[in-house]
C-alpha positions in Angstrom: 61.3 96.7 68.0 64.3 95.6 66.2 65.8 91.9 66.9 69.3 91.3 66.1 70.1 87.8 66.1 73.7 86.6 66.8 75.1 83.7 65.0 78.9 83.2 64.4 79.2 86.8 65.0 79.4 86.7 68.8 81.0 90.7 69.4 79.4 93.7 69.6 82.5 95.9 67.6 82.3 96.0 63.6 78.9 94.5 63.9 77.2 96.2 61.8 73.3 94.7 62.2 73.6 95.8 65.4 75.2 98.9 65.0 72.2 100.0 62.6 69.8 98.2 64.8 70.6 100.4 67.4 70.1 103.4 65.1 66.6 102.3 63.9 64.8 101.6 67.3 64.8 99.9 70.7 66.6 96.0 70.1 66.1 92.6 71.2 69.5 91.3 71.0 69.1 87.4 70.6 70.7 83.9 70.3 69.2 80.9 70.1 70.7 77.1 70.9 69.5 75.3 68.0 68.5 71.7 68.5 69.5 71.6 64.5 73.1 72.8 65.4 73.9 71.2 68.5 72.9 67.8 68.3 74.7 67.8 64.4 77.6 65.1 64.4 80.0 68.1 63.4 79.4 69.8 67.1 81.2 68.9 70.2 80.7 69.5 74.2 84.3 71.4 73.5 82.4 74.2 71.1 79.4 74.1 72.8 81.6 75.5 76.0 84.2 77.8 74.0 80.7 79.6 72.9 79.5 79.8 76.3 82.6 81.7 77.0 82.2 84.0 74.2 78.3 84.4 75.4 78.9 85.2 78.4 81.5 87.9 77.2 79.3 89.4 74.7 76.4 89.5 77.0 78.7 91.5 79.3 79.0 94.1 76.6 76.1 94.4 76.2 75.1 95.0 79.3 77.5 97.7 79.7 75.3 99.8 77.0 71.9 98.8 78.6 70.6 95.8 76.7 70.4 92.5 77.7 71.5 89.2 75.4 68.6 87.0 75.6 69.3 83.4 74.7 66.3 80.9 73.9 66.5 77.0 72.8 64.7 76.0 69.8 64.2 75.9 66.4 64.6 79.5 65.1 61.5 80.0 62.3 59.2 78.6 65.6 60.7 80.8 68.1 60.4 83.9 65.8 56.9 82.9 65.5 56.2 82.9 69.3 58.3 86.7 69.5 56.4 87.9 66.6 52.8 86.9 67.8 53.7 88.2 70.9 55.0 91.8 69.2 55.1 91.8 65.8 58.2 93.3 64.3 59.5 94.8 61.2 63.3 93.9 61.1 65.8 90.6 61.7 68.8 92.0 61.7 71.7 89.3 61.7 75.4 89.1 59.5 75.1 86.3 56.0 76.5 83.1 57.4 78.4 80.6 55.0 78.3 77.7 57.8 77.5 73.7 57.4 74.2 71.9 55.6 72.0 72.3 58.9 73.0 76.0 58.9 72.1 76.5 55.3 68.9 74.7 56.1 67.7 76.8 58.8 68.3 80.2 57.0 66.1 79.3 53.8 63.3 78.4 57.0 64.0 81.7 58.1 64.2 83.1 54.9 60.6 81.7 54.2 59.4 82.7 57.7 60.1 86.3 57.1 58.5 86.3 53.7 55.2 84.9 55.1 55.1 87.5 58.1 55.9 90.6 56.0 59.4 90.9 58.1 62.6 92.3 56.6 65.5 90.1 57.2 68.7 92.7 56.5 71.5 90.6 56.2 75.3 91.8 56.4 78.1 90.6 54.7 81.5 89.1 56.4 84.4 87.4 55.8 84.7 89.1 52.4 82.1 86.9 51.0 79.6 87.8 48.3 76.6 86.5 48.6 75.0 85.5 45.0 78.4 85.5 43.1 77.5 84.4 39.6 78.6 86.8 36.9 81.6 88.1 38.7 85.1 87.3 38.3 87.7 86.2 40.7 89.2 89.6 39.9 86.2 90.6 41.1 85.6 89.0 44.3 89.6 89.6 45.2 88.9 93.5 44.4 85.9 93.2 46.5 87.2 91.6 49.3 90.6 93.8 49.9 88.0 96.6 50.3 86.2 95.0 52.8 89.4 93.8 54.6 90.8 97.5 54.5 87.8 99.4 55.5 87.7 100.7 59.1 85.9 98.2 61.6 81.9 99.3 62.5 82.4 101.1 65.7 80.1 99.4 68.7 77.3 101.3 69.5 77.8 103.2 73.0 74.1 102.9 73.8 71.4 100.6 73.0 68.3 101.2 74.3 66.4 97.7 75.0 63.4 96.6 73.5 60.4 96.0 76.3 58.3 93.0 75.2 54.4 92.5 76.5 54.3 90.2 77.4 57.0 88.0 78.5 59.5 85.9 75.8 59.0 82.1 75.3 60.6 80.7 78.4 63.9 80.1 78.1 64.5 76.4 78.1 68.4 74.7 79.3 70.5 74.6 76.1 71.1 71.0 75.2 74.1 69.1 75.5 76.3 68.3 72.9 78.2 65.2 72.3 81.4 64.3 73.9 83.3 65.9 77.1 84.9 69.3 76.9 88.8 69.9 76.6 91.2 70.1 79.9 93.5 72.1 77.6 91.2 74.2 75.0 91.6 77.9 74.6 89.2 79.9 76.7 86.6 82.0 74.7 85.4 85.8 74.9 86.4 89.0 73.7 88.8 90.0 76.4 91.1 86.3 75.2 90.8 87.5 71.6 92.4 91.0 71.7 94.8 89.8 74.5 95.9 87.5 71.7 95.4 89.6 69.1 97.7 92.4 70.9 100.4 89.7 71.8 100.5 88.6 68.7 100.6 91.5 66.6 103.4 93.3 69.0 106.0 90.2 69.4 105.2 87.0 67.7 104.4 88.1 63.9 108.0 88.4 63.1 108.8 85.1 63.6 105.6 83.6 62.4 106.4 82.7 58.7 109.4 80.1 60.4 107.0 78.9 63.2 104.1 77.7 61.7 105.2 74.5 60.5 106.8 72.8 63.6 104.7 72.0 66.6 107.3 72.5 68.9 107.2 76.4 67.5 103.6 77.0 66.1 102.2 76.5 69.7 103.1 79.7 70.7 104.5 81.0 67.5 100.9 80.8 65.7 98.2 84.0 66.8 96.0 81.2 68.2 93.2 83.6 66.5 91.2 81.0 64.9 88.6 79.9 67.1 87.4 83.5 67.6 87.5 83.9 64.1 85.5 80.8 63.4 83.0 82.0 66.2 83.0 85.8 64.7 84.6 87.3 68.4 86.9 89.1 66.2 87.0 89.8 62.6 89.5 90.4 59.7 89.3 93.8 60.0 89.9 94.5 63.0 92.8 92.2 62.8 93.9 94.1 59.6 93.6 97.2 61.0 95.7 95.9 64.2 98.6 95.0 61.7 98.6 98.4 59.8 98.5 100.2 62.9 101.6 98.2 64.1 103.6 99.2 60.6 103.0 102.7 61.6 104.2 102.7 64.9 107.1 105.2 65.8 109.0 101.9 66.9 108.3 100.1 64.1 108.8 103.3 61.1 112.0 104.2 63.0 114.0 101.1 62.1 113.7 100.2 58.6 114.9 96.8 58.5 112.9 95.8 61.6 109.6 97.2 59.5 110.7 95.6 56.3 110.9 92.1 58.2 107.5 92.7 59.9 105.7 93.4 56.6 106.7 90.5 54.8 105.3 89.0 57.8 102.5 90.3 57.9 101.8 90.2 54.1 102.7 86.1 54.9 100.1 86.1 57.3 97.4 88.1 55.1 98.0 85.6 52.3 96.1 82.8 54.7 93.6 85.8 55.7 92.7 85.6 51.9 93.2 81.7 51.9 90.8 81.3 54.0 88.1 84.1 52.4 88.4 81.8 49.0 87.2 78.7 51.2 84.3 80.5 52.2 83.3 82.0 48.9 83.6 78.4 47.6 81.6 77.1 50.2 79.0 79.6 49.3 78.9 78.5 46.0 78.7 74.9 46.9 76.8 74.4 50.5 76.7 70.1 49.9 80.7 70.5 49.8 80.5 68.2 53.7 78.9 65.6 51.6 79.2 65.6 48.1 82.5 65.5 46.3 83.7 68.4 44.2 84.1 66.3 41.1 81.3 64.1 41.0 83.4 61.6 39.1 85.7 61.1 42.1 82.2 59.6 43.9 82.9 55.7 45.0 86.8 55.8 44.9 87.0 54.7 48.6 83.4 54.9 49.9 83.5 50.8 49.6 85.8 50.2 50.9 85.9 52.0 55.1 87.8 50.1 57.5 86.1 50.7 60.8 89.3 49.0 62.8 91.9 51.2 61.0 89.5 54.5 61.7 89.1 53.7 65.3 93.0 53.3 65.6 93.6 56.9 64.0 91.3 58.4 66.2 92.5 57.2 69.1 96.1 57.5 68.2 97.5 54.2 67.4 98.5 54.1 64.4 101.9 53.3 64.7 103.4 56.3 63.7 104.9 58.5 66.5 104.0 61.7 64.9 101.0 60.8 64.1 99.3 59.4 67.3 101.4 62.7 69.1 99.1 64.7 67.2 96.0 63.4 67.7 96.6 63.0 71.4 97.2 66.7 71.5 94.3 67.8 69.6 92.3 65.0 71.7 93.4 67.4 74.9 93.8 70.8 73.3 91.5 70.8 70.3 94.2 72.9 68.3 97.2 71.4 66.1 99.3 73.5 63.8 98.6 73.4 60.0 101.1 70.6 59.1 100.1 68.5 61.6 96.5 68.3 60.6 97.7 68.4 56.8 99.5 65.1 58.0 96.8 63.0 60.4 94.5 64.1 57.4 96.4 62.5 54.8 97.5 59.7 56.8 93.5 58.6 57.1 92.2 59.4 53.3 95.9 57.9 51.7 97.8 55.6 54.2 94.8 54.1 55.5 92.3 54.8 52.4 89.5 55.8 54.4 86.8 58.1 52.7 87.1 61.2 53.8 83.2 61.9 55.1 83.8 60.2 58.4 87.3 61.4 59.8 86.2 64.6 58.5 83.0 64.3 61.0 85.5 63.6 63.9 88.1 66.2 63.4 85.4 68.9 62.8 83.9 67.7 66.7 87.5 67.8 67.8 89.1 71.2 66.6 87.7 73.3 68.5 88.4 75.9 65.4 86.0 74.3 63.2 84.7 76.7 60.4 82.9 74.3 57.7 84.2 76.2 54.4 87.9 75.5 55.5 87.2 71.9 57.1 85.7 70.5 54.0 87.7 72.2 51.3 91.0 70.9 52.9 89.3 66.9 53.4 88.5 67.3 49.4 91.9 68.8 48.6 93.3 65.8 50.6 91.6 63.0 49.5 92.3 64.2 45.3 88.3 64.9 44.8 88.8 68.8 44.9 90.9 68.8 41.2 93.8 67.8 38.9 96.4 69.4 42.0 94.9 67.8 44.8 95.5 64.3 47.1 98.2 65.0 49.7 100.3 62.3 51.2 102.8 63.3 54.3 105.6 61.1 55.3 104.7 60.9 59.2 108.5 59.8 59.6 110.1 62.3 57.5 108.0 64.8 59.0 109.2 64.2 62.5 112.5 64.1 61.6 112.2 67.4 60.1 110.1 69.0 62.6 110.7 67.4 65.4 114.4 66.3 65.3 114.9 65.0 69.0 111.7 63.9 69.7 110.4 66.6 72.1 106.8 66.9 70.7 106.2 62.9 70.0 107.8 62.0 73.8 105.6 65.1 75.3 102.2 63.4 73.5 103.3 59.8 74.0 104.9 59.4 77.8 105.0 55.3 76.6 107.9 56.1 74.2 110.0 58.4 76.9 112.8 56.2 77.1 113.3 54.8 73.6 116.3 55.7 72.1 116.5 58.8 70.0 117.7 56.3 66.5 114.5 54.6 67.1 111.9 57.2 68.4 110.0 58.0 65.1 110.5 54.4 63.8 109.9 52.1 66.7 109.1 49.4 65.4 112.6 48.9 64.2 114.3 48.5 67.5 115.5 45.1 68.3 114.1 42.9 71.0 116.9 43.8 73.1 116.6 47.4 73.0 112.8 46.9 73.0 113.6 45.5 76.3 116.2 48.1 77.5 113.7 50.9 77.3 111.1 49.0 78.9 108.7 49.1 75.3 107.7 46.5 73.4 106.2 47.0 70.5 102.8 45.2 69.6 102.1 45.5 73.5 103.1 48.9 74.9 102.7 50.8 71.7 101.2 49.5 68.8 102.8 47.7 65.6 102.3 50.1 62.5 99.0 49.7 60.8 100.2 50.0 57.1 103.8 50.3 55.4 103.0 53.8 55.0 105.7 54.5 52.1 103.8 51.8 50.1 100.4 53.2 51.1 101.0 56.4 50.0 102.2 55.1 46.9 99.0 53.1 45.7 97.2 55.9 47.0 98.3 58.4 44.5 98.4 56.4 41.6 94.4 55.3 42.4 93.8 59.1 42.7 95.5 59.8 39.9 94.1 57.0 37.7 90.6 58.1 38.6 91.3 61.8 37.6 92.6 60.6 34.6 89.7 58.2 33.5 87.0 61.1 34.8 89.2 63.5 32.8 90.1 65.8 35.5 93.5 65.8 34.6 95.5 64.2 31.6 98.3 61.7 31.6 101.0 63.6 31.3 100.9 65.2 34.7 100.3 62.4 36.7 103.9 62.1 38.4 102.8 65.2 39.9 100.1 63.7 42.1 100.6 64.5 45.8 104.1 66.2 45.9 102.5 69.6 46.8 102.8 69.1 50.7 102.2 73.0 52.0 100.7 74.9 49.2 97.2 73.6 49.0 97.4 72.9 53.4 95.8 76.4 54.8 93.5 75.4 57.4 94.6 76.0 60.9 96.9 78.1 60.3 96.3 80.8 62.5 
């Protein structure tokens, strides 16, 4: 019997554990609901459901070939234990995860498990990450992972024959529930969502992609919407590589040279956060307390002591005072997706504006995007908050940004009905209308929307000379750059972006 055990890896195409699996002998194809996982404060009703989704899907496709996904609750080592006793086995056959603390946890129990029973755990790699990266160079791991991101996607096995266990499994026990209510307006999961996507994406929308990803009146529909498959491994970077060449080739495409032109550079845009996003998780690999422990040790204490409970429970709830801001968090409250500027923005405005340390908001955006993939979330709250290096701290100017991005108020008066009839002078600055306009437009300010919490031009500048005086003293960075703190507003901002 060979077990192949599904993490974040929920697909049965370019799987390659499975895929060999199926080649070595009858399979168990498993996933458990970990009481570890679930009941973490970086997991949410709204992933807990998007998985479901993507369960269900896979367990579909599997059935299609003859096997059956068998889903168990419990801690994994003890559940193992309880298959093995039962019929002991040779092979775990699962893909390398570079997931949060819990999940790094787990896999040395597992680890340990498999050396005590004599069981092989073959682990594949993904998301161009190598395992044990000491002695190689980034040259290295960049030539490594454009051949992994090139190479043909594992074809999925047509038949699996299923294992036949003697007796019966551990009874399956309910999954637990996760904290917090599920999303009226999240993405639905499973495989059949994420090449529909994929295909729509890839055909019409990846031309104009490079111009749409900064506005959220655009990156809506002008983003792939790709990530939370990605995060939940429903579809890989192959395969979307693969989809991309494939499109470049097209008789349509090859036939109009200017057309293709524009759709490479669009395409080579969108494979630059593709690689983006491999570097987080090869850093992540390299340092799994990155959720908890600041990059530069130095940077420890700058704003731990001083958390304002009342100013966090405003940002998350979307009252800060700031139109763009509070739009975006009540979208992401309903849709658990924002576009990369906007979560570059609510981000900054809660580690600079308000000075918060970056530990807890990081805990509530990670349960609210439904997206969440730990090496990205926890590089970006460290690039942020100036703990990641000399080029990090970030500081967005939520007024300049909506009148940038949002010049007539469409997103802020979509997210925040309360502001509907202010005028358009006063929409991303309310706070500035006179009384009499105040009463015009039937808003008051300090009653029917909230007064600003901070002057956020002064905020932001404290902020970034505390960062930057800290970097200084714990000689991250000298003097002479200091000016520089914080003006790199898009650059260092790649999470979300798809």
């Amino acid at each position: 019997m060979e077990i192949v055990w599904f993490k974040h890896d929920l697909r049965i195409r370019d799987h390659a554990p499975l895929t060999e699996a199926v080649a070595a002998g009858p399979v168990l194809a498993l996933f458990i609901h970990e009481p570890e996982i679930i009941l973490a404060p970086d997991f949410s009703a709204s992933h807990g459901a998007f998985i479901r989704e993507c369960l269900d899907s896979l367990s579909a496709a599997l059935q299609e070939r003859g096997a059956e996904l068998v889903e168990l609750t419990g801690s994994v080592p003890g559940l193992l234990e309880k298959i093995w006793l039962q019929q002991p086995f040779a092979n775990l056959w699962s893909h390398e995860e570079t997931g949060n603390w819990a999940s790094y946890q787990r896999d040395k129990l597992v680890a340990s498990w498999c050396r005590q029973r004599g069981v092989r755990w073959r682990q594949a790699p993904q998301n161009g990450v190598l395992r044990g990266l000491t002695t190689r160079t980034k040259q290295d791991w960049l030539a490594e992972l454009e051949v992994y991101s090139s190479s043909e996607p594992v074809k999925a096995p047509r038949n699996i024959v299923p294992a036949r266990l003697d007796p019966m499994l551990p009874a399956p026990v309910a999954p637990l529930q996760a904290a917090g209510h599920d999303k009226p307006g999240r993405i639905k999961g499973g495989r059949a969502e994420a090449i529909r996507l994929l295909t729509e994406f890839v055909r019409t929308k990846i031309i104009r992609y490079p111009q749409s990803i900064s506005s959220p009146l655009t990156a809506e529909d002008g983003c792939s919407r790709l990530s939370p498959f990605l995060a939940h491994g429903v579809i890989t970077v192959r395969e979307i590589v693969l989809a991309m060449n494939r499109r470049v080739g097209s008789p349509e495409i090859a036939s109009n040279k200017y057309r293709q032109e524009r759709l490479i550079n669009a395409l080579r845009f969108f494979a630059d956060r593709l690689s983006w996003r491999a570097g987080y998780f090869q850093n992540m690999e390299s340092m799994p307390r990155l959720e908890f422990d600041n990059i530069h040790p130095a940077m420890s204490g700058l704003r731990e002591e001083e958390f304002d409970p009342a100013r966090f429970a405003h940002w998350k709830n979307g009252e800060t005072g700031y139109p763009m801001v509070d739009a975006a968090m009540k979208m992401l409250h309903h849709t658990g997706w924002i576009n990369m500027r906007m979560r570059g923005m609510v981000l900054s405005f809660a580690l600079n504006e308000l000075w918060l340390h970056w530990r807890e908001p990081a805990l509530f955006l990670a349960r609210e995007f439904v997206d969440y993939e730990p090496a990205i979330h926890y590089n970006q709250m460290q690039i942020h908050a100036g703990t990641a290096g000399a080029g990090s701290m970030l500081a967005y100017n939520p007024v300049k940004q909506a009148q940038e991005l949002d010049p007539e108020g469409v997103f802020v008066r979509r997210w925040l009905p309360v502001l509907q009839a202010v005028p358009d002078a006063y929409i991303f600055e309310p706070w500035t209308m006179p009384l009499a306009a105040q009463t015009a437009c039937g808003v008051t300010i300090g009653i029917d929307y909230p007064v600003p919490l901070v002057d956020h031009l002064e905020a932001a500048r404290q902020a970034r000379s505390r960062v930057a005086d800290a970097q200084i003293a714990a000689g991250i960075r000298q003097r002479a750059v200091r000016n520089k703190a914080g003006q790199n507003r898009d650059g260092a901002n790649q999470a979300g972006l798809f």
